[in-house]
C-alpha positions as CSV (number, residue, x, y, z in Angstrom):
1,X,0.0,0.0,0.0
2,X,2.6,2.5,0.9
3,X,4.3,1.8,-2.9
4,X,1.2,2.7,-4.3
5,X,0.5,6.3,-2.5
6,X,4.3,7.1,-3.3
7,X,3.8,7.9,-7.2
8,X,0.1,9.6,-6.7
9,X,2.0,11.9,-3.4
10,X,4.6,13.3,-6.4
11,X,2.0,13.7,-8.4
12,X,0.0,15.6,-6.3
13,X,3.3,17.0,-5.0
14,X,4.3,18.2,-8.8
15,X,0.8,19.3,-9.9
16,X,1.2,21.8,-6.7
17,X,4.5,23.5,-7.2
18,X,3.5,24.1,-10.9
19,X,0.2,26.1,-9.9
20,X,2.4,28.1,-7.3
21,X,3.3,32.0,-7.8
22,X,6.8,31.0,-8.9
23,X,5.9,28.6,-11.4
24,X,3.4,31.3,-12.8
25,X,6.5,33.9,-14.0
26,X,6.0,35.2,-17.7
27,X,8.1,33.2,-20.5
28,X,11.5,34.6,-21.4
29,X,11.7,35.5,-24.9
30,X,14.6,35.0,-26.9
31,X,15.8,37.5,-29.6
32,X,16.2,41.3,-29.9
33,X,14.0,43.6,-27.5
34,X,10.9,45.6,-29.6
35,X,12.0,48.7,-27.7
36,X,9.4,51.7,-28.9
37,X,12.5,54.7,-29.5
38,X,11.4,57.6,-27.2
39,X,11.0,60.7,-28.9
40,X,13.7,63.7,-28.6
41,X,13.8,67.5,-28.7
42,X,15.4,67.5,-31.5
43,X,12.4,65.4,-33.2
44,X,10.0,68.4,-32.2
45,X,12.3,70.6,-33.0
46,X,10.6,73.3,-36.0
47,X,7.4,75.1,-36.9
48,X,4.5,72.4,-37.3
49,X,1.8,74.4,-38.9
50,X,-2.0,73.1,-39.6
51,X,-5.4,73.3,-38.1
52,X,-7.4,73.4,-35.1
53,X,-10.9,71.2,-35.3
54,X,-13.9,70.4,-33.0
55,X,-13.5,67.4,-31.5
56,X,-16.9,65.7,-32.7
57,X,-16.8,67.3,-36.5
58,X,-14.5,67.8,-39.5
59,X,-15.2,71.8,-38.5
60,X,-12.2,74.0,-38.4
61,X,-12.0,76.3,-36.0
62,X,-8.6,77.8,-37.2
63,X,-5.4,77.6,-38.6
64,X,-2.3,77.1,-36.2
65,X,1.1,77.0,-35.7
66,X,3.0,75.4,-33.0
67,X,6.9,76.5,-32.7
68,X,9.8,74.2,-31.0
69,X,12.9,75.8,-30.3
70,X,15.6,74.9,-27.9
71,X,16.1,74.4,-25.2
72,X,12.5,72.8,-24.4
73,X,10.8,76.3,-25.6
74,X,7.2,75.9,-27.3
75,X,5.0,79.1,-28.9
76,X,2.0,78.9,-30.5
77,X,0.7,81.6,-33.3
78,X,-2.7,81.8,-34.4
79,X,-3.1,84.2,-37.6
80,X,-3.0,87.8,-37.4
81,X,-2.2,87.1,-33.1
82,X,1.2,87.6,-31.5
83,X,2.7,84.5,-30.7
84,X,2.1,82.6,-26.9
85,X,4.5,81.1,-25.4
86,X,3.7,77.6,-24.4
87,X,5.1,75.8,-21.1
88,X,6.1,72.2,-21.7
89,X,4.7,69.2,-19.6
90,X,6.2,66.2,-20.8
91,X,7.6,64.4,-23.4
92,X,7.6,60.2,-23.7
93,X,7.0,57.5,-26.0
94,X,5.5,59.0,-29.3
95,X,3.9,62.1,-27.4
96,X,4.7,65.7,-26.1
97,X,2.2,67.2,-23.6
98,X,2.1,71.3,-22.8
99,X,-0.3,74.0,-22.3
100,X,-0.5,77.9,-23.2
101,X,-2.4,80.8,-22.7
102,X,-4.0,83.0,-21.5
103,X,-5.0,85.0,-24.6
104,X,-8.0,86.6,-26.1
105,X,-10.6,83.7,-27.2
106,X,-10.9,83.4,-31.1
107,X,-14.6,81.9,-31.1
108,X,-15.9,83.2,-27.8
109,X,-16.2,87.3,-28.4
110,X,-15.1,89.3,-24.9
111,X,-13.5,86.2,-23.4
112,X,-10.3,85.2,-22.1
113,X,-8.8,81.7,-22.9
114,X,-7.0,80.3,-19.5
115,X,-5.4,78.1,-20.5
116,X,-5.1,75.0,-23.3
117,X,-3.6,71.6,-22.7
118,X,-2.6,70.1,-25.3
119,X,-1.4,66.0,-26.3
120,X,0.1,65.5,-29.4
121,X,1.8,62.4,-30.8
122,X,4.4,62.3,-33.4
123,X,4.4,60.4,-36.3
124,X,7.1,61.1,-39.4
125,X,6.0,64.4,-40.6
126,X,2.9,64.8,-38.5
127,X,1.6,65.4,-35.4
128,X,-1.9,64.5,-34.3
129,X,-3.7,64.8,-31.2
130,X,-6.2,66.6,-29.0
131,X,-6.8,69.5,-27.1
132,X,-8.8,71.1,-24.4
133,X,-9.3,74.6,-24.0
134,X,-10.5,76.5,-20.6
135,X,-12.0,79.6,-20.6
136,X,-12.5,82.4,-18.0
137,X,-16.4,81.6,-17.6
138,X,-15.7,77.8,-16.6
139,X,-16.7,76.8,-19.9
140,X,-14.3,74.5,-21.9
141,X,-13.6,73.2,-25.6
142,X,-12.5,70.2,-26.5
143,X,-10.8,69.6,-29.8
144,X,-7.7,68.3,-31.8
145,X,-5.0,69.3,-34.1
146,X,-3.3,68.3,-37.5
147,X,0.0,69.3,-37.9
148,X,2.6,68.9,-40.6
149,X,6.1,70.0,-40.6
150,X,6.8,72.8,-42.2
């Protein structure tokens, strides 16, 4: 009897360990990393020029163009506007995040844009992404922006 529990207690014994947390690791892959390259400054920097859109339409709301200078400096000009210098927030992966403003709104007569925060991602000659823009009433516009570099 004891010769016959032996093999079904290392059974029971293996069928244990391999459930446990350490048998449960992820697989080691073999072969070069798919590292995504981070983007750089010097990717950015330029004048990207295109337009501004609502976020639920193909409506532009107006042109735009987003300046990158060194060291980490950012301006946006709008036409016939001075330009506004932009404060950066981050850059990672495919994507630079910063906001701007205040300035006089463009589609809201007698008000003041806050402030507009801005995600774009970087793709060759293009940058795509969205925006949100905060005005001085508590009202807000969401949107995106096309850009090519110029």
């Amino acid at each position: 009897m004891r010769f016959a529990l032996a093999p079904a207690l290392i059974a029971l014994n293996a069928l244990a360990l391999s459930t446990s947390p350490l048998a449960a690791q992820a697989p080691v892959q073999s072969g070069t990393s798919h590292q995504t390259k981070s983007i750089a400054w010097s990717d950015l920097t330029g004048v990207w020029s295109g337009r501004s859109l609502r976020a639920t339409s193909d409506s532009v709301i107006t042109l735009i163009a987003v300046h990158f200078s060194s060291p980490n400096k950012i301006s946006v000009t709008y036409p016939n506007r001075a330009p506004i210098m932009g404060r950066l927030i981050s850059t990672g992966g495919d994507s630079v995040v910063f906001d701007y403003g205040p300035y006089e709104s463009l589609t809201r007569a007698k008000h003041t844009v806050a402030s507009v925060h801005n995600v774009l991602h970087l793709k060759g000659k293009r940058m795509t992404g969205g925006f949100i823009a905060k005005f001085d009433d508590g009202q807000s516009l969401t949107g995106r922006l096309e850009l090519a570099r110029k």
